[in-house]
Residue frames as a rotation matrix with the C-alpha (Angstrom) as fourth column:
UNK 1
0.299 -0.301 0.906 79.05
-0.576 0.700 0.423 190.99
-0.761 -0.648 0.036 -48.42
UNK 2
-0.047 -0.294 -0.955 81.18
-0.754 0.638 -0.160 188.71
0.656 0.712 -0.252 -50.72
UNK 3
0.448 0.201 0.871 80.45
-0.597 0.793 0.124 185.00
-0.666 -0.576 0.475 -49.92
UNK 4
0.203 -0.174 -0.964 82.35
-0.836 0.481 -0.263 182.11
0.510 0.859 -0.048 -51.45
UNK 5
0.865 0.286 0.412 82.52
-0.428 0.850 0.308 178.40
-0.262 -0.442 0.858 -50.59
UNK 6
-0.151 -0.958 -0.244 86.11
-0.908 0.232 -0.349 176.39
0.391 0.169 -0.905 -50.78
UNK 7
0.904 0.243 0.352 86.11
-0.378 0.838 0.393 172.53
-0.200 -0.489 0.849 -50.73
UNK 8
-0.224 -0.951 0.215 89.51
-0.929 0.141 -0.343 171.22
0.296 -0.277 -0.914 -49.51
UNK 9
-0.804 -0.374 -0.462 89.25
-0.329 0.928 -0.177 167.39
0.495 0.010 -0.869 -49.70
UNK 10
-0.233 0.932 -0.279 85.11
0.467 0.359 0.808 167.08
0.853 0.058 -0.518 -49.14
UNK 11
-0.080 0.428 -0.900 85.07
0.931 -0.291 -0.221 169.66
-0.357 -0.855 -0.375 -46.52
UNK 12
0.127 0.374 0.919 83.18
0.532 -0.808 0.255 172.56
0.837 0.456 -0.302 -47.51
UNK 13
-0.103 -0.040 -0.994 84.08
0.969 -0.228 -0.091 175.75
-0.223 -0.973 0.062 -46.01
UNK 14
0.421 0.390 0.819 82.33
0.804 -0.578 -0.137 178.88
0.420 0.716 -0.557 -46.51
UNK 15
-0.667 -0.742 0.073 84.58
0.745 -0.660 0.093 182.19
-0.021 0.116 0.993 -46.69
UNK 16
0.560 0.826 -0.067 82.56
0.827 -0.562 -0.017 185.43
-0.052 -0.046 -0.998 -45.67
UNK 17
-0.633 -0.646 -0.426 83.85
0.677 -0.729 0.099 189.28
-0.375 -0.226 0.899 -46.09
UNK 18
0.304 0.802 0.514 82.10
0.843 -0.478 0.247 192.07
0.444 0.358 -0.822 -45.41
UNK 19
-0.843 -0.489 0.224 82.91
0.360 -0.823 -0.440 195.68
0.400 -0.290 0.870 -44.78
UNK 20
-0.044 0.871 0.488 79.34
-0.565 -0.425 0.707 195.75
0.824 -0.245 0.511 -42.96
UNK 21
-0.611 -0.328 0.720 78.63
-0.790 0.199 -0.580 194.52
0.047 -0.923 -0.381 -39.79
UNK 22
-0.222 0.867 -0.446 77.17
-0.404 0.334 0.851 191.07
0.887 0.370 0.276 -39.79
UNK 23
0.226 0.325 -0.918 77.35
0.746 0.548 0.378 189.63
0.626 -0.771 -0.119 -36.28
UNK 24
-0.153 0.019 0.988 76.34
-0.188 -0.982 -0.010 191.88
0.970 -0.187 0.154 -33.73
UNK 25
-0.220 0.374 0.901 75.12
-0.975 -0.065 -0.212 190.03
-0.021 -0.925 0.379 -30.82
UNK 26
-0.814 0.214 0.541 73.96
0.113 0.970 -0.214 186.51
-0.571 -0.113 -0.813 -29.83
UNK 27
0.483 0.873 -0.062 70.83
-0.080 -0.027 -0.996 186.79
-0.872 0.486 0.057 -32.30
UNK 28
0.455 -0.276 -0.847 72.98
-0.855 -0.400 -0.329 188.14
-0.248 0.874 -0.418 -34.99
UNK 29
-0.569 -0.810 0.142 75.58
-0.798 0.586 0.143 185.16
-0.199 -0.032 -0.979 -34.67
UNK 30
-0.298 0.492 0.818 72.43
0.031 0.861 -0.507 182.63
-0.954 -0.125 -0.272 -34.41
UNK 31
0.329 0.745 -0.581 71.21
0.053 -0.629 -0.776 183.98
-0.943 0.224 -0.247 -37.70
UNK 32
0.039 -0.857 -0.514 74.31
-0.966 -0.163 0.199 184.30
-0.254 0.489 -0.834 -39.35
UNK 33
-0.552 -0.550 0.627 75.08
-0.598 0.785 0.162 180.20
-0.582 -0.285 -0.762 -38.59
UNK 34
-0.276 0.571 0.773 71.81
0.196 0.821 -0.536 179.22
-0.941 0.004 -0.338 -39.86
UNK 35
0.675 0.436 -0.595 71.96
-0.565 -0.212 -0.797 180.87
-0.474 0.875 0.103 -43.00
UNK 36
-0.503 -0.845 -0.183 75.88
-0.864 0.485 0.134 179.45
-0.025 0.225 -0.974 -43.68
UNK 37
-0.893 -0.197 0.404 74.41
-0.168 0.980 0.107 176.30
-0.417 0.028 -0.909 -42.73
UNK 38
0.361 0.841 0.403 70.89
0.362 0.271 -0.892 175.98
-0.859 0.468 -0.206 -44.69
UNK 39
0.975 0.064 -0.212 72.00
-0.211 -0.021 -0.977 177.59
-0.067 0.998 -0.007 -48.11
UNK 40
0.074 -0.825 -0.561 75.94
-0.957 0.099 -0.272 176.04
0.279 0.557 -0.782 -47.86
UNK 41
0.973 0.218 0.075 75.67
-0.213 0.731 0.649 173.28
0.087 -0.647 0.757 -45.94
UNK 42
-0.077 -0.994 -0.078 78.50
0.355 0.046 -0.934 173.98
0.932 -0.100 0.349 -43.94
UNK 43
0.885 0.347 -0.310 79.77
0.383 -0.167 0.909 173.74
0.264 -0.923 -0.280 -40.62
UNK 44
0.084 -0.879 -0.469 82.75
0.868 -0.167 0.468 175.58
-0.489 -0.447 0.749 -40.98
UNK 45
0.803 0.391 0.450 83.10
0.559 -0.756 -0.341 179.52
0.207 0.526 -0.825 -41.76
UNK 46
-0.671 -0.710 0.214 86.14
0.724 -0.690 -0.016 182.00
0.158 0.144 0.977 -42.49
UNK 47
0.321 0.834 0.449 84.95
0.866 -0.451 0.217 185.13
0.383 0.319 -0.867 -41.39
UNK 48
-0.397 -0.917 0.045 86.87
0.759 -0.355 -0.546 188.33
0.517 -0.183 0.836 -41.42
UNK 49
-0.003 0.523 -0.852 86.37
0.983 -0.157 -0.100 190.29
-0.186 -0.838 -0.514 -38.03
UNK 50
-0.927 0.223 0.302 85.54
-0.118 -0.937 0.329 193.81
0.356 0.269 0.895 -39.79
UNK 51
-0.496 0.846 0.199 82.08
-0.381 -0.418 0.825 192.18
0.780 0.333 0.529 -39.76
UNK 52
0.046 0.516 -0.855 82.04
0.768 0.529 0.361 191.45
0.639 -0.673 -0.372 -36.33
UNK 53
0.817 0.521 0.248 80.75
0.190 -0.650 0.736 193.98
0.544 -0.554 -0.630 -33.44
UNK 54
-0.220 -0.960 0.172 84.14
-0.304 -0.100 -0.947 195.72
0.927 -0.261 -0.270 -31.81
UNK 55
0.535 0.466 0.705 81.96
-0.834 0.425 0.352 194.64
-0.136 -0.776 0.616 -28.38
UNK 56
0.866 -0.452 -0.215 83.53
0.436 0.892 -0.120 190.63
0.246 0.010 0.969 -29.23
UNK 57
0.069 -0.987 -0.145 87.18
0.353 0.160 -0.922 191.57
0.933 0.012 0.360 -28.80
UNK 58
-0.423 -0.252 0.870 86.42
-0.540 -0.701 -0.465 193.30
0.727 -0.667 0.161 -25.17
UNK 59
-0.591 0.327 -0.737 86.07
0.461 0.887 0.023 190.18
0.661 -0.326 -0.675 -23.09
UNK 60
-0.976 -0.159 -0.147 84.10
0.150 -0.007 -0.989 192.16
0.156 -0.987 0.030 -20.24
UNK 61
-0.703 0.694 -0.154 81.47
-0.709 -0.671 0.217 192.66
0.048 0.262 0.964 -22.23
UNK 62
-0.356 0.369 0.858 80.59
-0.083 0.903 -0.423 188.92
-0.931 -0.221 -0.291 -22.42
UNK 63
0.224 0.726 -0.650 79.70
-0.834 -0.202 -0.513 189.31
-0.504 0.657 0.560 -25.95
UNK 64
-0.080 -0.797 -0.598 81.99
-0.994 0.105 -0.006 186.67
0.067 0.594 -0.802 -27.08
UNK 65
-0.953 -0.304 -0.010 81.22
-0.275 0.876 -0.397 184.25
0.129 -0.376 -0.918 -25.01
UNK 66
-0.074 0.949 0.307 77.72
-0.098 0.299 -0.949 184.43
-0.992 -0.100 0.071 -26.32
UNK 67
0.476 0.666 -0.574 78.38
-0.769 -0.001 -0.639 184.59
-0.427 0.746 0.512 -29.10
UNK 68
-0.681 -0.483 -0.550 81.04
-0.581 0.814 0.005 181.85
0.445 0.324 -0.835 -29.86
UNK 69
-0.793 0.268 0.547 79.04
-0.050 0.866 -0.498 179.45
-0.607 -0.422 -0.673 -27.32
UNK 70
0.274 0.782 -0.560 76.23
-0.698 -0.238 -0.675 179.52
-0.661 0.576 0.481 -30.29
UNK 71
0.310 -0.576 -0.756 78.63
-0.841 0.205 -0.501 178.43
0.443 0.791 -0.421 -32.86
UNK 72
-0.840 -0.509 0.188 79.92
-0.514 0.635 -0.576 176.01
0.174 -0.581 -0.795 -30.18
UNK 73
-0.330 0.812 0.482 76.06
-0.298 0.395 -0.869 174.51
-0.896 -0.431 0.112 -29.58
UNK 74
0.702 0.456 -0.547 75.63
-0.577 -0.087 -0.812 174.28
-0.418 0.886 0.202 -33.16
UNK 75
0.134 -0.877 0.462 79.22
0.484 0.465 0.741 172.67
-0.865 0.124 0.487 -33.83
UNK 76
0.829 0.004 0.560 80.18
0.511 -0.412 -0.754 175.10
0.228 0.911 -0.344 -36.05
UNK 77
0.121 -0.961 -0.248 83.69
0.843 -0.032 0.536 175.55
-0.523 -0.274 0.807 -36.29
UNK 78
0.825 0.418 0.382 85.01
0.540 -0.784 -0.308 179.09
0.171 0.460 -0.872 -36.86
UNK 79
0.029 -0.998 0.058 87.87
0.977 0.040 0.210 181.15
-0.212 0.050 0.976 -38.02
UNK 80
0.885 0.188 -0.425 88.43
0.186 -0.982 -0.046 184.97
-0.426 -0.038 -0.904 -37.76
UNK 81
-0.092 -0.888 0.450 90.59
0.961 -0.198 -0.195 186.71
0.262 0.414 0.871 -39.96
UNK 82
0.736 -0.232 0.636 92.51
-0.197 -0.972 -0.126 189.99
0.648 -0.033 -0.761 -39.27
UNK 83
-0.421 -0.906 0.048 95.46
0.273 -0.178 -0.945 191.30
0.865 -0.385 0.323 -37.62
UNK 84
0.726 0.438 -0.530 94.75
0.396 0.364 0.843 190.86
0.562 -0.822 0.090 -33.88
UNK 85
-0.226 -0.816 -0.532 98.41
0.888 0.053 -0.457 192.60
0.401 -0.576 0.712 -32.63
UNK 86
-0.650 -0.397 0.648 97.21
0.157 -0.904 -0.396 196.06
0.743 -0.156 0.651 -32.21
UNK 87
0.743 0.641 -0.191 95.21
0.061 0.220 0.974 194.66
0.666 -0.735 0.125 -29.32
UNK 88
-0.398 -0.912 -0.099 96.65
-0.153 0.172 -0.973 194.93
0.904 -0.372 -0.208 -26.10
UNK 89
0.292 0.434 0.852 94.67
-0.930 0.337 0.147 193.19
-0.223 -0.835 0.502 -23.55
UNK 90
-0.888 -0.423 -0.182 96.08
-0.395 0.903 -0.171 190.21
0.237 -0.080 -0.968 -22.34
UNK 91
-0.399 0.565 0.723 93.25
-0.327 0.648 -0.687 189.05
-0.857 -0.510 -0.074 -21.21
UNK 92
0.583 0.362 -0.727 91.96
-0.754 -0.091 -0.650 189.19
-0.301 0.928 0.220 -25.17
UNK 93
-0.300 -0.872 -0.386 95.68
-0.918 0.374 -0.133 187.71
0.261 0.314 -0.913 -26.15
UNK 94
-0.724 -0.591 0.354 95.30
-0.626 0.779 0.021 185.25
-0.288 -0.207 -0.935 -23.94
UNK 95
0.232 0.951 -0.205 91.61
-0.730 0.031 -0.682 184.42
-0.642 0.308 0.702 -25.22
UNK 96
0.662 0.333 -0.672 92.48
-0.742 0.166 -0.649 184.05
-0.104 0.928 0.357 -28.57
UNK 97
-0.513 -0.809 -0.287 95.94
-0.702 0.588 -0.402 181.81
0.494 -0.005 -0.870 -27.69
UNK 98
-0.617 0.432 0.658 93.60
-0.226 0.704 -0.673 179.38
-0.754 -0.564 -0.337 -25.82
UNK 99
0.537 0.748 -0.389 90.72
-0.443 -0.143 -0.885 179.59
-0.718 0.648 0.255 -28.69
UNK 100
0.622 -0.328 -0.711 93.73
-0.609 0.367 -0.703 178.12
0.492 0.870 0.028 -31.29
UNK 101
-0.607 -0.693 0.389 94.54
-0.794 0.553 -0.253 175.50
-0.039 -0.462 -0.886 -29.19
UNK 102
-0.457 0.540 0.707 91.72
-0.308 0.650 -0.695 174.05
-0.835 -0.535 -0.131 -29.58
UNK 103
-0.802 0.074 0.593 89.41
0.460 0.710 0.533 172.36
-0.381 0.701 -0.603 -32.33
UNK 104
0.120 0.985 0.122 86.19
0.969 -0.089 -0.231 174.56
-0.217 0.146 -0.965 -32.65
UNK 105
0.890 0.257 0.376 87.55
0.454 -0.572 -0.683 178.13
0.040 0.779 -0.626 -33.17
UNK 106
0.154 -0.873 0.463 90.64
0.967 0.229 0.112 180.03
-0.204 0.431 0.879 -34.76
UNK 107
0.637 -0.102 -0.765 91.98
0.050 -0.984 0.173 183.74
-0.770 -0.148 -0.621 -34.40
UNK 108
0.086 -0.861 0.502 94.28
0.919 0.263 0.294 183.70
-0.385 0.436 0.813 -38.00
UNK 109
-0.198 -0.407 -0.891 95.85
0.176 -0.910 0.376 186.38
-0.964 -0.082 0.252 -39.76
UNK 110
-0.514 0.199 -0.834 94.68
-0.735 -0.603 0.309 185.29
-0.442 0.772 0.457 -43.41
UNK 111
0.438 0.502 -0.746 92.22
-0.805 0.588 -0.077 183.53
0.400 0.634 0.661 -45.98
UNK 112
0.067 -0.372 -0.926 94.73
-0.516 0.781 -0.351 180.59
0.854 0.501 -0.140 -46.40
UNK 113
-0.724 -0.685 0.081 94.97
-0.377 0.295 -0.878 180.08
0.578 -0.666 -0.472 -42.97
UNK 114
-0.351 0.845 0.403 91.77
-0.874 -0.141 -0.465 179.96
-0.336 -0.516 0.788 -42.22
UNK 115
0.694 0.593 -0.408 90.59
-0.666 0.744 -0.052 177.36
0.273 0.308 0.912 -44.65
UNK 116
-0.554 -0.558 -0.618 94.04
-0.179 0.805 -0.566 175.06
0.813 -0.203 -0.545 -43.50
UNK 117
-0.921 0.074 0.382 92.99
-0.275 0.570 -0.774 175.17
-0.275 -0.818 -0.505 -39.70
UNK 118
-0.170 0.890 0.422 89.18
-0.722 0.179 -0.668 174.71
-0.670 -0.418 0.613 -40.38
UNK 119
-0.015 -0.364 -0.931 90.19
-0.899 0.413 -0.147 172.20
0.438 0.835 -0.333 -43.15
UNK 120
-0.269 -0.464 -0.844 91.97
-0.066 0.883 -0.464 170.19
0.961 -0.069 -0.269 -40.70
UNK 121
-0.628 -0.143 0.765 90.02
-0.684 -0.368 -0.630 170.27
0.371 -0.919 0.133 -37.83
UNK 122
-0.990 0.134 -0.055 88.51
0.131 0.990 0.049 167.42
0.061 0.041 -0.997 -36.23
UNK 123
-0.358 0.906 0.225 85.11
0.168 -0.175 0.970 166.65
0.918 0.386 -0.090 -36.55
């Protein structure tokens, strides 16, 4: 796992990549948050979706929506990186277009994007 930490005008956001799986479930994800947030203090995380369970991207599974609604109870704002086109469930599509409309988490395609939207998201 490579961790690093990126402060963009006093907002600390911590940047995760791992070619291992780190969030696996609603335990994993709780786990995950509270380490980011006890050794970075930081409520905002880049985290590229190698090291997330392929279970999250298959809405029927409900994994997602346990595990984001963690991150969402915690206010921890979150940003997946990766290429997301070679999905082809709309219902997924339309997921992740609804998910970047909003203020709490972000489907992007790279690093830089990630730290802009979780940069400039409101508290």
């Amino acid at each position: 796992m490579e961790q690093k930490t990126v402060n963009v005008n006093g907002i600390i956001v911590a940047v995760i990549e791992s070619n291992d799986l780190i969030i696996t479930d609603p335990q994993s994800a709780l786990d995950f948050l509270a380490t980011i947030y006890y050794y970075e203090n930081c409520q905002r995380v880049a985290l590229y979706k190698e090291a997330i369970t392929a279970d999250f991207f298959n809405l029927s599974t409900g994994v997602a929506g346990e595990i984001l609604q963690k991150f969402t109870n915690f206010k921890m704002k979150l940003a997946i990186i990766g290429d997301f086109s070679s999905y082809s469930s709309k219902p997924l599509k339309d997921f992740i277009y609804e998910c970047n409309r909003g203020n709490q988490i972000f489907f992007v395609e790279d690093e830089q994007k990630a730290i802009e939207k979780l940069a400039s998201a409101l508290q």
